[in-house]
N, C-alpha and C positions, 0 to 999 in steps of 0.2 A: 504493500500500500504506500511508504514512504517513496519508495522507486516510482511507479504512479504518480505519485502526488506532487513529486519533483519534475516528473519529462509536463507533466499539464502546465505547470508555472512557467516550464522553459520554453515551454510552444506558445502559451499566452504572450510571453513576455516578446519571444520571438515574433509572432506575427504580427503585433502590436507596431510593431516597429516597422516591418514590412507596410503595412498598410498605410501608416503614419510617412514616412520619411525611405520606402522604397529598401532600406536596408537593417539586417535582422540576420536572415537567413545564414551568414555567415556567423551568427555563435551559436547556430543550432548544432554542425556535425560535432565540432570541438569540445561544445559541453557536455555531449552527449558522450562523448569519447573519455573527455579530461574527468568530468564528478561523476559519471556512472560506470563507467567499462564499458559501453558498447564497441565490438569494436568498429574502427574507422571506418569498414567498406559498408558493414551493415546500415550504422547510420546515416552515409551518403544514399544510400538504395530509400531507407525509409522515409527519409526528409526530402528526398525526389519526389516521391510520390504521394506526400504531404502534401507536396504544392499545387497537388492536381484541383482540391475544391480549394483552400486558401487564395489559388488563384482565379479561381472562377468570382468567387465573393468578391476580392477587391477590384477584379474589371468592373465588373457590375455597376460597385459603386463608383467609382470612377467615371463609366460611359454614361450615369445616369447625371453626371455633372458637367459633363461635356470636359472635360479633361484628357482625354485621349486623343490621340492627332489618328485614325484608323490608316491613313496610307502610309506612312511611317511605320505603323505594324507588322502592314504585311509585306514590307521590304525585310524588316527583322525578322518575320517571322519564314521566309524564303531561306534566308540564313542559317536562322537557328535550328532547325528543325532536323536536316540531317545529320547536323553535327553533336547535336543531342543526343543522338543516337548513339554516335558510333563512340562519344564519353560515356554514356552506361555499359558502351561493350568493354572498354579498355578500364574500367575502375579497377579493377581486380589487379591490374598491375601497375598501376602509377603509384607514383612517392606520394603521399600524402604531403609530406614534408614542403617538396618542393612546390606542389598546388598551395598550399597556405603560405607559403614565400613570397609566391609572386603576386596574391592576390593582396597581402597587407600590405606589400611596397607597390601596391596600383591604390588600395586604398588610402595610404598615406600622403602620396601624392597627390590624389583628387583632392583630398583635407585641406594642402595646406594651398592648393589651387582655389578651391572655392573660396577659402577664406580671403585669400589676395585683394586689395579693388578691380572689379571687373565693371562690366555694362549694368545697367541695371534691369529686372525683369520687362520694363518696358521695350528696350532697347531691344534686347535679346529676343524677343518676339517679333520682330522682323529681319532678324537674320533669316537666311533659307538655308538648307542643308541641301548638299547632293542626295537623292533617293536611292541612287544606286550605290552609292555610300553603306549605304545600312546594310546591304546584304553582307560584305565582310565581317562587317562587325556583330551582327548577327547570328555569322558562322562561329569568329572566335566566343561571343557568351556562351552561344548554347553549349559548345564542345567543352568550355573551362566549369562551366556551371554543372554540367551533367555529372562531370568526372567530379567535383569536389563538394557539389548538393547542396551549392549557396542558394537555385531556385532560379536565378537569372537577374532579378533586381539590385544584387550585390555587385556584379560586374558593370552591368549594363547603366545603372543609375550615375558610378564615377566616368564611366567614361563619355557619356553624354554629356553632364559637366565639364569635362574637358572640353568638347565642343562648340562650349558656351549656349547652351540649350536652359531656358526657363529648368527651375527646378521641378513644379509643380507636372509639365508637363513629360519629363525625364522620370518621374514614379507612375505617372500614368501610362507611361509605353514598357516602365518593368513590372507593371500589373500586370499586362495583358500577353506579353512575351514568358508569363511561365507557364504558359497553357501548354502549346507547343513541346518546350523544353520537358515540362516533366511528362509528359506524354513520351515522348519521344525517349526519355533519358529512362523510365521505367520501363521501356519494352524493350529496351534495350540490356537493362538489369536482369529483367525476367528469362531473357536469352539464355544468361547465367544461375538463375536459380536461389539470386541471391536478392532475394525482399521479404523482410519480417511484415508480416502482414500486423501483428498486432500490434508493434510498434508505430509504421508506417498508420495505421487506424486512428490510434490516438491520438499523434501528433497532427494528420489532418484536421482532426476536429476543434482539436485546440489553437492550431492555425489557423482557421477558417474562423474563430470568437476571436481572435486578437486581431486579423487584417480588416475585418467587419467595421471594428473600434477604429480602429487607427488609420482607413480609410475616410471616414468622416472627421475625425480629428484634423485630418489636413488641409480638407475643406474648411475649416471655422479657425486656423491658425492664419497670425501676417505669413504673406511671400518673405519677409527679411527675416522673419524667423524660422521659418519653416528652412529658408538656405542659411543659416547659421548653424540651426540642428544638426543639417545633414554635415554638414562641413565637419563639426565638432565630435561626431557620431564614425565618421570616419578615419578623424585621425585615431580616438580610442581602439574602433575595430580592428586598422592595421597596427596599432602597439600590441592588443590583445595576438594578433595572430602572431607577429612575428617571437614575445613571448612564448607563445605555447609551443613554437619551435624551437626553442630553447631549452625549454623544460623537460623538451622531450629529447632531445639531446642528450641532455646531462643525465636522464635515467633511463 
């Protein structure tokens, strides 16, 4: 029951975030790995396939605010989608290690970019993006996301940042890009054999009550704070990750 009553608080607390501020998902495998024992591939497999309703609920709310750009989607989602796949093929054999490397020194960087003086949200909403742009990058979320079970929002949110892309809109295109991904990145798992069903059940549900939450939060939050958060949220996550590589290191 204590095990239970821990991955429910780490799913809330997790999807909360997701929903809120687009990133989260990256202290789901870790905790799950670092305060429970699970081990690494399993909870990349379960947390994959967590994102399947979590993701469904925060598009929702999202498309029902008019916060998503849909062609933007599905240039990413062209992308994501077979390379989603072929990361739930390959989890079994990658370094964990080095997926949580490169993803805190992507999130640290986005951190200390967003916080920088840039444009302001006005401004930034008339930039235009190449469309065909998205399909690479697209490719790399879904393949890094699949393989490491951040969900997609965790990659895809800093690096649209970097783009200099509205924030508000940057969480609404990694709401809608983990349909996709975990789709893709669980049948890709299942190839393998390897998805705790009951784990993977849980933490759906409890993901799905925290992006619910934290989808509307972000509606009713300032844009300056809302790009603060994420900014502030990011430098921790990539200290926390590259920590936990450390840690794990040394024992």
């Amino acid at each position: 029951m204590s095990w239970l009553f821990g991955v429910a608080l780490l799913g809330i607390a997790s999807g909360l975030m997701i929903g809120c501020i687009g990133i989260g998902g990256v202290i789901l495998v870790p905790s799950l790995w670092f305060f429970a024992g699970t081990p690494i591939q399993v909870a990349i497999s379960a947390a994959t396939f967590a994102y399947l309703l979590s993701g469904i609920v925060g598009t929702t709310v999202f498309a029902r605010e008019k916060s998503i750009d849909w062609p933007m989607v599905w240039w990413l989602c062209l992308g994501a989608a077979p390379t989603a796949f072929l990361g739930g093929l390959t989890v079994q054999a990658a370094d964990p290690r080095i997926l949580q490397g490169g993803i805190g020194l992507l999130a640290l960087g986005s951190g200390i970019n967003a916080l920088w003086p840039q444009q302001t949200e006005k401004e930034k909403e008339s930039l235009s993006v190449n469309k065909t742009l998205l399909v690479p990058v697209g490719a790399v979320v879904g393949f890094f996301s699949a393989i490491s079970g951040t969900g997609g929002p965790m990659i895809l949110v800093p690096v649209l940042i970097l783009m200099n892309l509205p924030v508000l809109l940057a969480v609404g295109l990694s709401q809608a890009i983990q349909l996709p991904i975990a789709t893709a990145g669980t049948f890709g798992n299942l190839v393998h054999g390897r998805l705790d069903w009951s784990l993977g059940g849980t933490l759906a549900v409890v993901l799905t009550l925290g992006s619910w939450l934290g989808a509307k939060i972000a509606h009713r939050i300032p844009r300056k704070l809302m790009h603060r958060l994420v900014s502030v949220v990011l430098l921790v996550v990539g200290g926390f990750m590259l920590t936990s590589i450390i840690y794990r290191v040394e024992h």
